[in-house]
C-alpha positions in Angstrom: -110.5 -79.7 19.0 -108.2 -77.2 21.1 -105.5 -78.7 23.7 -107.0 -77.1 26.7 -106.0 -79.6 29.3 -103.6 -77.0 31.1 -105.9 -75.2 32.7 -106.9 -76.2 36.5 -110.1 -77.3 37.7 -112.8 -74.9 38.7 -115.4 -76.3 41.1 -119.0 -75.3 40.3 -119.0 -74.1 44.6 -116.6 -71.7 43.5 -118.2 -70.7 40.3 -121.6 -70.0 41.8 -120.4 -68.4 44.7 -118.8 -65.9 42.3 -121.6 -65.4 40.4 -124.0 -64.6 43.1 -121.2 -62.3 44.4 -120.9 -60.4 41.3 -124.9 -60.0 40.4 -125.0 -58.7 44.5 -122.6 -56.1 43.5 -124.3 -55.0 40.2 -127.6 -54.6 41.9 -126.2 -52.0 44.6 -126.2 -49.8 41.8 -129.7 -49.9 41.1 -131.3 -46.5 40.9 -134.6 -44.7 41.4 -134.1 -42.3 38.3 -135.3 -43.6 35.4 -132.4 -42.4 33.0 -129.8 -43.7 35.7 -131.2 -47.5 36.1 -131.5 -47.9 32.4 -127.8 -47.0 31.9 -127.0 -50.0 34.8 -129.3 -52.4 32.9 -128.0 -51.7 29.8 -124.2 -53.0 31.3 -126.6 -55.6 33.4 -128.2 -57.1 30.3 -125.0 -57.2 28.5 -122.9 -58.6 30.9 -125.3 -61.3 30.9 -125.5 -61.5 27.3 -122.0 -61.7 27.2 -121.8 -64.7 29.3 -124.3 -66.8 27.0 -122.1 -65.7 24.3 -118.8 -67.1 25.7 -120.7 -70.9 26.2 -121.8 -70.9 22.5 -118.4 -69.7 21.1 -116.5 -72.3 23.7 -119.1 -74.9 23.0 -118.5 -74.4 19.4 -114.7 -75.3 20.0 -115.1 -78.6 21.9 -113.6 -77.1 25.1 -114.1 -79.0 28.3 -116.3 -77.7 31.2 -113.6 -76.0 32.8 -112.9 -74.0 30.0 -116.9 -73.0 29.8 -116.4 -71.8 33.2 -113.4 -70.0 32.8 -115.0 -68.0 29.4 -118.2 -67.6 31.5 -116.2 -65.7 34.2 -114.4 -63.6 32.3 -117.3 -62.6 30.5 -119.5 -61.8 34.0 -116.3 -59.7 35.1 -115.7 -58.2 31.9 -117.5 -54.8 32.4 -117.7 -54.7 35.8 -115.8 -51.5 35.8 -118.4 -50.0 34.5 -121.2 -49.6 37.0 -118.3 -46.8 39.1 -117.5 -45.4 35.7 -120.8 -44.4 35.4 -121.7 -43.2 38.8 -118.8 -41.5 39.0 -118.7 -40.0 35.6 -122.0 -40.5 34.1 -120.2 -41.8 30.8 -119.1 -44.9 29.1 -116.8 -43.1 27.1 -113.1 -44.5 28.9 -111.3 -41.5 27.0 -113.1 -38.9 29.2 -113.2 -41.2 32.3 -111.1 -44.2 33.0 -109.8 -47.5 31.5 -113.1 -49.6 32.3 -111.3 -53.1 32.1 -108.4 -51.4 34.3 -111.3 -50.8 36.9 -112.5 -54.6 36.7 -109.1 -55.8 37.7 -108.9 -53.4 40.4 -112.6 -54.6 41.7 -111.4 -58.4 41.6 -108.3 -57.7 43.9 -110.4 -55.5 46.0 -113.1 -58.0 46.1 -111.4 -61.0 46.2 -113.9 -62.7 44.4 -111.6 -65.1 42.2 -109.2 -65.9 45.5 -110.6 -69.3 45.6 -109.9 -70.5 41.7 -106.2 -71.9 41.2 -104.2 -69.4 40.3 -103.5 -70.2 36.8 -107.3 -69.9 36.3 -107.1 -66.6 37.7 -104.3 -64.9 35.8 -105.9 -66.4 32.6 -109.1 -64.7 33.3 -107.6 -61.9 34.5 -105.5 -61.4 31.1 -108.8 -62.0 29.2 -110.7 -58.7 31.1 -107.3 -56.6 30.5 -107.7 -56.7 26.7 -111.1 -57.2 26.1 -111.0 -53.6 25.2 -107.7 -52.7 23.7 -107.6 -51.8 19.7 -105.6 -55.2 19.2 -104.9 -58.4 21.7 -101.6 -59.1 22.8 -99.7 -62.1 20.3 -97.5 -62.9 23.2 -99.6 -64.6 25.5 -99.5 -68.3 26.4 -102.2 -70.8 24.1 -105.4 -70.7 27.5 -104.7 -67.1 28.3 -104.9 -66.6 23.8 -108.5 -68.7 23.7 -109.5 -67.1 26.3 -109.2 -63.5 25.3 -110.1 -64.2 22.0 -113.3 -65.8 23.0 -114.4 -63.2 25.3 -113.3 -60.4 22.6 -115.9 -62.4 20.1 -118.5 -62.1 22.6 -118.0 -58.8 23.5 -117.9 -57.5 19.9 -120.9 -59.7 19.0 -123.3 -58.5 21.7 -122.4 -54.8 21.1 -123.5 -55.2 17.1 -126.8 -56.6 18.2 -127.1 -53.2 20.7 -126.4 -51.4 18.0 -128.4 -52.7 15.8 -131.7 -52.5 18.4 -130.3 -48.6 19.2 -130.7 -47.2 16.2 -133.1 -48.8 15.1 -135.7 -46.1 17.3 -136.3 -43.0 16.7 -133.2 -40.8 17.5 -134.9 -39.1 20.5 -135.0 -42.4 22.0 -131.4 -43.8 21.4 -129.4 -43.8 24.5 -127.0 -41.0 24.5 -124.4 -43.2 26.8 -124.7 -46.0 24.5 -122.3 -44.2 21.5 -120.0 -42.4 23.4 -122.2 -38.9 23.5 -120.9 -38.4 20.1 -122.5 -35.5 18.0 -125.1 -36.5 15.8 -124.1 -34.8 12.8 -124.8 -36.7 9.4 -121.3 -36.4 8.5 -118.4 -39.1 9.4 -114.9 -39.2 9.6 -112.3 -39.7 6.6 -109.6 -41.0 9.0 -112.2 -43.1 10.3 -112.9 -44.3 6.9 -109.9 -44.8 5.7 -108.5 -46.9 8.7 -111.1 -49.4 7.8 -110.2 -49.4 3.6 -107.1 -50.2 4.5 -108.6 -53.7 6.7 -107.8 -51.7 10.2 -110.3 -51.7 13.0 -111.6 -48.1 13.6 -109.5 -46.1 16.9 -112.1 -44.7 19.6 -110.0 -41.7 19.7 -110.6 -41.1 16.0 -114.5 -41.1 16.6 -116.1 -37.4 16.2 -119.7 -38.5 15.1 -122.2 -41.4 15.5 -122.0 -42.1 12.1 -117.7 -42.6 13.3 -119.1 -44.7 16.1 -121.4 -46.9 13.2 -118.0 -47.2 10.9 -116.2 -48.6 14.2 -118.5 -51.2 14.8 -118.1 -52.3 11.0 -114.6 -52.8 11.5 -115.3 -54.7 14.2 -115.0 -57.8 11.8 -111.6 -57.3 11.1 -110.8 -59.0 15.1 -113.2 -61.4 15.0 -111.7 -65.0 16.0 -114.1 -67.4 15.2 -115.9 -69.0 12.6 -118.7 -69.7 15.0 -118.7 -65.8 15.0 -118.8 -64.5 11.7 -121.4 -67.3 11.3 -123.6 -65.5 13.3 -122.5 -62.0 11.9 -123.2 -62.9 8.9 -126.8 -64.9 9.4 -128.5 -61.6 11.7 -126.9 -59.4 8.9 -125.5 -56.8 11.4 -123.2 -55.1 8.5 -126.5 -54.1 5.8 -128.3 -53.1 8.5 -125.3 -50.3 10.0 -125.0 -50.1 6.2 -128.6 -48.7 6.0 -128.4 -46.4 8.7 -125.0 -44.7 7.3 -125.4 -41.3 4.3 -124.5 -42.7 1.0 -121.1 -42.2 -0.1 -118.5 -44.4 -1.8 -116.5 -44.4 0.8 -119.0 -45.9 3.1 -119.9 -48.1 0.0 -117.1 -49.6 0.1 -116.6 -49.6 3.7 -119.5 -51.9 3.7 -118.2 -53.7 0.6 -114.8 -54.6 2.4 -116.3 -55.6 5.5 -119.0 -57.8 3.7 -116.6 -59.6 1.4 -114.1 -60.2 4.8 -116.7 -61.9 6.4 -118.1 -63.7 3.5 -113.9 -64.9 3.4 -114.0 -66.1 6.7 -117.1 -68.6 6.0 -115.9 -70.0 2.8 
C-alpha cells in the first residue's frame, strides 16, 4: 500500500458540487449539427470514461477515499480545455490550436470550481491536468502530486487505446476525422516515428504525418504506463495486435509491435 496520508480531506459536498458544476459546463456546448455534437460527446464520453478509470487504477493501489476523489477530479477536469478548443478551432490537434491542459487550468481559475478543496488538494490536482499531456511527466514532483499524475496519465492513455481501437475498427468513411489529429490517410508511416519507438521512446505528436504515425504513437503508449493494474488490462483487451492488424506489413512495424508486446508482457511477469 502507498503512504498517502498527506493529502487533506475532500468533503463529498465539495466533490459533488464540482461535479455537477463541471457536467453544467460541458453541456453548454451541446450542438444542433450532427458532426459538431458528436465531437463534444466524444470528449463527454471520455471524460467520463476517464473518471471510472482513475477509481479502478486507485482502487487497485489501496488508496483511501480521499485519494479516489482527488484521481476522480483530476480526471473530470482533465480535458476540459477541450470543448473551447474545438469551438474555437474545430480541432483537437493542440499543435494547430492551443495547449488543451493549459486551457483546463485557465477554466479552473476562471471558474473557481476547486476554491473550496484545501489547497494542497488543489495544486496536486492541478499538477496532475498540467502533464497529463506532455511526452514525459515531470520526476521532480512531490510523492501525491507523482501518484496522482501517473494515475490519471494511465487513464488517460488507457481510454484513448480503447477509442482507437472502436475508431478504426469502421469503415474509414466513418472514422472521425478529429479523433487522429486530421492526419492524411496515406498507407505509408513515418521512419522517425518508427524508430523513436525501436529505440523504447514514446512516439512525439509533432513527428506524426499519417494515421498510420498516429496508430505507431498509440503503441508506444506502453512505454509510460505506471501501473501493473494497467498493462493488466492492456494486455487482456489486446489493444497492441489489434493496432497491429490495422498497420501495412513491414519489419519495422513487425517489430514495433514485437517491442511493445514483449514490454508489456515484462511488466506482468
Amino acid at each position: 500500500m502507498i503512504n498517502d496520508d498527506v493529502i487533506s480531506t475532500i468533503s463529498t459536498e465539495d466533490y459533488n458540487s464540482i461535479c455537477n458544476n463541471v457536467f453544467d459546463y460541458m453541456t453548454g456546448f451541446n450542438s444542433p449539427e450532427k458532426s459538431i455534437q458528436q465531437n463534444y460527446l466524444l470528449k463527454r464520453e471520455h471524460i467520463n470514461r476517464v473518471v471510472g478509470y482513475s477509481e479502478v487504477l486507485t482502487r487497485s493501489l489501496e488508496l483511501d477515499n480521499d485519494m479516489v476523489m482527488a484521481a476522480q477530479l483530476a480526471a473530470l477536469l482533465h480535458d476540459i480545455g477541450r470543448f473551447e478548443q474545438y469551438k474555437q478551432h474545430q480541432t483537437f490537434n493542440d499543435s494547430i490550436s492551443f495547449d488543451h491542459a493549459e486551457k483546463a487550468i485557465e477554466l479552473i481559475d476562471e471558474n473557481k470550481w476547486l476554491a473550496n478543496l484545501p489547497d494542497d488538494v488543489q495544486q496536486t490536482i492541478v499538477k496532475a491536468i498540467k502533464y497529463h499531456n506532455k511526452i514525459n511527466a515531470p520526476k521532480t514532483e512531490d510523492e501525491q502530486s507523482t501518484l496522482l499524475i501517473q494515475i490519471l496519465r494511465d487513464a488517460d492513455k488507457i481510454d484513448i487505446l480503447d477509442i482507437a481501437i472502436k475508431e478504426f475498427s469502421l469503415p474509414v468513411k466513418d472514422q472521425n476525422q478529429s479523433f487522429a489529429l486530421e492526419l492524411e490517410k496515406k498507407p505509408t508511416f513515418s521512419k522517425k516515428v518508427a524508430n523513436a519507438i525501436l529505440a523504447g521512446k514514446n512516439a512525439d505528436k509533432k513527428d506524426l504525418k499519417t494515421v498510420n504515425d498516429f496508430k505507431l504513437m498509440l503503441m508506444s503508449y506502453v512505454f509510460d504506463i505506471n501501473f501493473k493494474a494497467s498493462f493488466a488490462l492492456i494486455n487482456k483487451r489486446q489493444y497492441l495486435k489489434q493496432l497491429f492488424d490495422t498497420l501495412p506489413k513491414s519489419d519495422d512495424i513487425f517489430e514495433v509491435y514485437r517491442k511493445t508486446k514483449i514490454h508489456v508482457e515484462n511488466q506482468l511477469i
